[in-house]
N, C-alpha and C positions, 0 to 999 in steps of 0.2 A: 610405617605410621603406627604409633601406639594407638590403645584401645580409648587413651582420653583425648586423645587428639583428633581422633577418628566421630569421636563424641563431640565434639566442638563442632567440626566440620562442618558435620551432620545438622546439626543446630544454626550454625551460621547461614548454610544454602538454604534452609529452609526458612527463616527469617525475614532475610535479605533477597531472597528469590533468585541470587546468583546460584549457578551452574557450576562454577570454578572458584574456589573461596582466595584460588591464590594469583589469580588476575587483578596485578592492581597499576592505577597508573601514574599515581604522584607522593606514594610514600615507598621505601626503600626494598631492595630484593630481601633480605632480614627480615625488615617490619612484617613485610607478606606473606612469608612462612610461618611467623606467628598471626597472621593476621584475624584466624580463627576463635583462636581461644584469648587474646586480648579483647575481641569483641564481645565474649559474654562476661569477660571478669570488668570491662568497662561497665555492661548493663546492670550486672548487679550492686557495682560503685554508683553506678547513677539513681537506680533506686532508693538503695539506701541515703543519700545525699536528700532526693526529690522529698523523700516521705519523711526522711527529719527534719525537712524546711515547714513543711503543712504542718508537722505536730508541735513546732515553735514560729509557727505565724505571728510577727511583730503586728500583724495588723487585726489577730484575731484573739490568738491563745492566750500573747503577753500582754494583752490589755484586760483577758477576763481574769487573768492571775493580780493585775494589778489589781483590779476592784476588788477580788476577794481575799487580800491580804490590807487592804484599807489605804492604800498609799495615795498621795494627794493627786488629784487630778493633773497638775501643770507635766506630772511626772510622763505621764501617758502619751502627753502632745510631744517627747523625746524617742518613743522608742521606733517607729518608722526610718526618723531621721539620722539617729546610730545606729541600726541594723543597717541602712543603706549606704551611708557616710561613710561608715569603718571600712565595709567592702569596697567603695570607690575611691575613697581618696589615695589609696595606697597603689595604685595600680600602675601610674608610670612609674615608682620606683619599681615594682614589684618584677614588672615588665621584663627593666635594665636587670637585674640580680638574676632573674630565669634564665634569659640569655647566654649569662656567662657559664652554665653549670651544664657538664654536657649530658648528664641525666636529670630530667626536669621533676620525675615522678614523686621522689622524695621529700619536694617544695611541696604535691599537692598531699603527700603521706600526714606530714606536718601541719597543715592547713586542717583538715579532718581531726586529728586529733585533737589541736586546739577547741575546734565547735566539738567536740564529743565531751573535753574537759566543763565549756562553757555551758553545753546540756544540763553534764550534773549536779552543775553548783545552781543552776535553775530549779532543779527536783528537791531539792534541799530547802533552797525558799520558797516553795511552796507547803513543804509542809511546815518550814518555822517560820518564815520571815510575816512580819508583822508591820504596819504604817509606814511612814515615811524612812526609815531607816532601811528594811524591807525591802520600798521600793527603789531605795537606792542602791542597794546591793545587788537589784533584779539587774537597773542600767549599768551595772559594772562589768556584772556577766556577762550581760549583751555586746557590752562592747570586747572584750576577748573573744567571743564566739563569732562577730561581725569580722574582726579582722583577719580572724582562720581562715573566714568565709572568701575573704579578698584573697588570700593565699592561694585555698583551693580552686578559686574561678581563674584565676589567668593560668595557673600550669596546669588544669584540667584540660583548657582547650588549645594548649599548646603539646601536651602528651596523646590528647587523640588526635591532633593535626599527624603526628610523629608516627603516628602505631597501627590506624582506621582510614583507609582510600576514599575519596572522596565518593557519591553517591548513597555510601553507606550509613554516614551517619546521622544524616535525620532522620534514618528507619531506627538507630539507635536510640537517640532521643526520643523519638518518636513512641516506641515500644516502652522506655521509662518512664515516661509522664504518663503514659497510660495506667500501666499497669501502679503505680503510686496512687493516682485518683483514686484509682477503681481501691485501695485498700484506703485509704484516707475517709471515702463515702461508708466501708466498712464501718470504720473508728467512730465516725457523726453517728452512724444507724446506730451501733453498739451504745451511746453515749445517751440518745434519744428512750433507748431502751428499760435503761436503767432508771430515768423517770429522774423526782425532785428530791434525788439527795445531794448531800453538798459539794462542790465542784474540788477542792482543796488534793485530794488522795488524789481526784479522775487527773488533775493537771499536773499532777508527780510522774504518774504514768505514762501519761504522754508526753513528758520531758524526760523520761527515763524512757521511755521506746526511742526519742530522737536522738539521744547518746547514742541507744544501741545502734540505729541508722549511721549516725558520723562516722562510730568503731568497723562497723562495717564496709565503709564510703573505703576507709584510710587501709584496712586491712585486704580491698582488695586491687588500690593502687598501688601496694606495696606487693604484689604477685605479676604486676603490668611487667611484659617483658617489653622493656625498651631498650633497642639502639642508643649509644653513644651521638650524639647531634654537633653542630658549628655552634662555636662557641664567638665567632664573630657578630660586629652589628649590634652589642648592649649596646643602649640607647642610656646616657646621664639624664636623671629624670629632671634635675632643673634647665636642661637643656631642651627636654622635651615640652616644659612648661613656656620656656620661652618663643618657642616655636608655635603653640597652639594658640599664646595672646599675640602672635605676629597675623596666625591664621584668620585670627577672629577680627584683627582689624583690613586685613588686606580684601579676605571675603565677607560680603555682609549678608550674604544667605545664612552661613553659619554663624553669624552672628544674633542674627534673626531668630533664627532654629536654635540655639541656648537661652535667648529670653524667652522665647514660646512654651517651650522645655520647663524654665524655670515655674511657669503659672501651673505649667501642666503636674506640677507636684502635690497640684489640692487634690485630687483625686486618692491618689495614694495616703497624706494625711490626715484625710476624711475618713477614713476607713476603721481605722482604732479606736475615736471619737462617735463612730456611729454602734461599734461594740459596745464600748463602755456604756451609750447610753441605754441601747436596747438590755443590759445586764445592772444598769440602777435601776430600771423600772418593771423589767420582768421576774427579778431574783438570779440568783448564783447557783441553781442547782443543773444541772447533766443534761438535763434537756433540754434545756434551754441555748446551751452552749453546742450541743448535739445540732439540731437544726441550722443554726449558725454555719456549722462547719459542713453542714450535707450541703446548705444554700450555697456556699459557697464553692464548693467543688463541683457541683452541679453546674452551677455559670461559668465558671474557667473550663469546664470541658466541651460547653456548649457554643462558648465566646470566642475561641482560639482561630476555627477553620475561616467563622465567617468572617473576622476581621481580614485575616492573611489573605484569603480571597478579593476583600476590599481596597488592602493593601496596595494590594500590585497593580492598582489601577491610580489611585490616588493618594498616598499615605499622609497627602495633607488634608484632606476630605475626611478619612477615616481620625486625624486628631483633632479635627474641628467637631468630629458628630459627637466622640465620645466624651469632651470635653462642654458640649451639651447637656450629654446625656449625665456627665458628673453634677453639672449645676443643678440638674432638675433633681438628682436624687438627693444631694445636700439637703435642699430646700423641702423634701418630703421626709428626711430623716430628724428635720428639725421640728415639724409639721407635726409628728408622731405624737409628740407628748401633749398638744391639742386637741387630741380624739376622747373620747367619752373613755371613761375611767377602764370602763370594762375592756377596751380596744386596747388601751393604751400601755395597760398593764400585762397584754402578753405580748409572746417573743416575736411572733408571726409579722405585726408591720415591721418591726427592726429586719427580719430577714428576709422579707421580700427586698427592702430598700438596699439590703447590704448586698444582695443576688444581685439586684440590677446594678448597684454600682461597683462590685466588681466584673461584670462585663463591659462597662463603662470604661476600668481601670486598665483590661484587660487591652481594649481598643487604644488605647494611651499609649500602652506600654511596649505595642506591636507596630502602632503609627511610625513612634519616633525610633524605634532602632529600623526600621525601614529606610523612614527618610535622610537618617543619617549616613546609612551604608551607599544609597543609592545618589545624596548628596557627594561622596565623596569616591576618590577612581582610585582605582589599584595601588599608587601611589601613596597617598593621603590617608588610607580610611585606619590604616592602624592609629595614628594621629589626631585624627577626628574623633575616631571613637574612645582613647583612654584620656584624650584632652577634655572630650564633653562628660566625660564619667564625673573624673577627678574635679572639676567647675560644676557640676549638680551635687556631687557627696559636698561642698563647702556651703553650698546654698541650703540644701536638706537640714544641714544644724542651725544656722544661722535664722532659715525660717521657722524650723522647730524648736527652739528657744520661745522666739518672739510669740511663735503662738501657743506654745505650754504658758507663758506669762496671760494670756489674753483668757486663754482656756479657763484659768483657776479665778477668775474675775466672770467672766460672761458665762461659762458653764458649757455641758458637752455640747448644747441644745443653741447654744449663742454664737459655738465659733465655727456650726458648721455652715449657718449663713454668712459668716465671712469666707469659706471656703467656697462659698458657692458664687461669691461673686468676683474670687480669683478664677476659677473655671470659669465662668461669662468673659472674663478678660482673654483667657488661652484662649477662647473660641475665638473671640475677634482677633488676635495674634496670628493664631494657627491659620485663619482663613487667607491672613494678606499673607502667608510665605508663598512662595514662587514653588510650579510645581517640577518637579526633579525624574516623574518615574521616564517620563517622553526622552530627557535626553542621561537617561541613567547609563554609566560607565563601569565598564569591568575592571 
C-alpha cells in the first residue's frame, strides 16, 4: 500500500469509525479496494457542490442580486420555480440515459461543469446587469445551471451507490453538510462584518466562490475511480411517465401525497418573496444580507435532527406542523411592513421570520421525501420518487408564473398572504393522508 493510500485509509477508519476500510457488503470486490480514497474525493465533491448551492440560494442570494440590479418583481416569483423545475423535470429521462453508460461519473463530471459555467455568467451579472433585461439574463443562467444541477443529482447518487457500502454514507453526507454550514456561517459573519457598503462586488464573490465550488464538485468526480456497471434496465422515460399517471390513478395515497406536495410548495416560494421584502425595506448593503444568511444557516443546522427524529414517527404530522408553521410565518412576514417605521426598516424582523421559516421549510422538505420512500416498497419507490419529482418540477413553473403575475400586481407583502393560505390548505391536505411509517416496507 502506497503512502497516499495508506493516507486515505487512515482518514476513512477514522471518520467512519470502521476498523477495516475494506469490509464491505453490497458494492463490488473493486469498488472496496478503492473504497478509501473514493470516499474523501466524494466528501470533498460534496462540499464543494453543498457550499456552491448556499453561495447561489434561489431562495436567498438570487433574489438579493435581483433587487440590487432593479429587475421587476414578477421576475423573482420565477427563480425557485426554475432552480427546482430544471433539476426535476429531467430526471426520468436522465435516469434512462445514466443506465445505459457503464461509467456514470462523467454524466456527473458534466453536470458540475455546467453549474460552474452557470455560476460565472451570474458573477458577471452582477456586476453589469441592470433591470429587466438583467433580470432576464439572471433566469437564463439559472436555468443552465438548474439543469447541470439535474445532471449531477441522479449520477451522483448513482456513482456513490457504485463506489461507497452502505452505512457509510450518511457519515458522508453527514460530514459535508456540516462542514459547508460551518463555512457558509463563516461567509454570513464575514458579510455582516463588512457593515453598509453596497451588496453588487460582495454577490460577484459569492458567485465566483460557487463556480469555484461546482469546478471543484466536477474535478473531483472526474478522479472517482469507478468500476464499469450493467448497463441493463434503462428505463424509456415516457414509458416511465406512463407508468407513474397509472400509479397515481390506481393508488390514491399517492395521489393524495402529490396534491398535499403540491400546496406544500408555498413554503419554499415564500422564501425569495420574504428576501426581497426584507431587502426593499432594509437596504442592499452586506449586512443586511449577511444576517440573512447566518439566520439561515443557523435554522437549517438546528432544524434538520429534530425534524428527522419527528419523522420516523410520523412524517404526516411533521408536514402538517411545518406547514403550520409556513402559514404563520407568511402571515408575520407580511405583518412586518406594519410595525413602526423604526422596526420596520431594519433587517432583524425579516430575519427572524425568514429563520423560522426556513425551519418550517426544512420540516416540509424532510416530511415529504420520508413519506414518499416510506409510502412506497422496494419495488416502486425508484418510481414514485422520479415520477413525484418530474409532476412537482411542472407544477413549480406553472405555479411560479401565476404568482410572479400576482407578485407584480399585489406586491412582496400581498402574495405572501396568498401563500399563507396555500400552507393553511397543505395542513388540512397533509393532516387527512393516511399514515404510512406503522406499515412502512423495504
Amino acid at each position: 500500500m502506497s503512502a497516499k493510500e495508506a493516507s486515505f485509509t487512515q482518514f476513512f477508519e477514522r471518520v467512519t469509525g470502521d476498523e477495516d476500510s475494506r469490509m464491505c457488503r453490497d458494492i463490488s470486490d473493486e469498488a472496496c479496494q478503492e473504497q478509501a480514497g473514493n470516499f474523501a474525493r466524494h466528501l470533498v465533491a460534496a462540499l464543494g457542490n453543498k457550499l456552491a448551492d448556499e453561495l447561489s440560494n434561489a431562495r436567498l442570494i438570487l433574489p438579493w442580486l435581483m433587487g440590487a440590479i432593479g429587475a421587476p418583481v414578477w421576475m423573482v416569483g420565477l427563480l425557485v420555480p426554475i432552480r427546482e423545475a430544471g433539476a426535476l423535470l429531467p430526471q426520468l429521462l436522465i435516469a434512462g440515459y445514466i443506465r445505459l453508460r457503464p461509467i456514470r461519473k462523467w454524466v456527473w463530471v458534466t453536470g458540475g461543469a455546467v453549474q460552474a459555467i452557470g455560476a460565472l455568467c451570474l458573477t458577471l451579472l452582477a456586476l453589469f446587469g441592470q433591470g429587466g433585461w438583467g433580470g432576464a439574463l439572471v433566469l437564463i443562467a439559472l436555468t443552465g445551471l438548474s439543469l447541470g444541477r439535474g445532471l449531477s443529482s441522479v449520477a451522483t447518487k448513482d456513482v456513490l451507490g457504485k463506489t461507497i457500502a452502505k452505512q457509510r454514507r450518511g457519515t458522508l453526507m453527514g460530514w459535508s453538510a456540516s462542514v459547508a454550514g460551518a463555512l457558509t456561517l463563516i461567509v454570513g459573519a464575514s458579510l455582516v462584518v463588512l457593515g453598509d457598503r453596497p451588496g453588487t462586488w460582495a454577490l460577484a464573490i459569492l458567485l465566483f466562490a460557487a463556480a469555484l465550488g461546482w469546478g471543484l464538485n466536477a474535478l473531483c468526480a472526474a478522479v472517482i475511480r469507478e468500476a464499469a456497471g450493467a448497463t441493463e434496465g434503462g428505463a424509456n422515460a415516457w414509458d416511465s411517465i406512463k407508468q407513474g399517471i397509472s400509479l397515481m390513478r390506481r393508488d390514491r395515497r399517492f395521489l393524495h401525497f402529490n396534491l398535499s406536495r403540491a400546496l406544500l410548495l408555498s413554503s419554499a416560494l415564500a422564501l425569495p418573496y420574504l428576501a426581497l421584502l426584507g431587502q426593499q425595506n432594509s437596504g442592499t448593503d452586506l449586512a443586511s444580507l449577511g444576517i440573512l444568511i447566518v439566520t439561515s444557516g443557523m435554522a437549517s443546522m438546528i432544524a434538520g435532527p429534530i425534524w428527522g427524529h419527528l419523522a420516523d414517527r410520523s412524517s404526516r404530522r411533521v408536514m402538517r406542523d411545518s406547514a403550520i408553521g409556513a402559514a404563520l410565518c407568511c402571515l408575520a412576514g407580511a405583518a412586518c411592513v406594519w410595525l413602526p417605521e423604526s422596526v420596520s426598516t431594519s433587517v432583524w424582523p425579516y430575519a427572524m421570520v425568514y429563520g423560522l421559516l426556513m425551519i418550517a421549510h426544512a420540516g416540509i422538505r424532510l416530511g415529504r421525501k420520508t413519506y414518499v420512500i416510506d409510502l412506497s416498497d422496494s419495488d416502486t419507490r425508484a418510481l414514485y420518487v422520479a415520477f413525484s419529482n418530474t409532476f412537482t418540477g411542472v407544477l413549480m413553473l406553472v405555479v411560479g408564473l401565476l404568482l410572479g403575475a400576482l407578485a407584480q400586481w399585489l406586491g412582496s407583502a400581498g402574495l405572501l398572504l396568498v401563500l399563507a393560505a396555500l400552507a393553511i390548505a397543505a395542513a388540512l391536505s397533509s393532516h387527512a393522508l393516511a399514515e404510512v411509517e406503522s406499515e412502512a416496507t423495504s
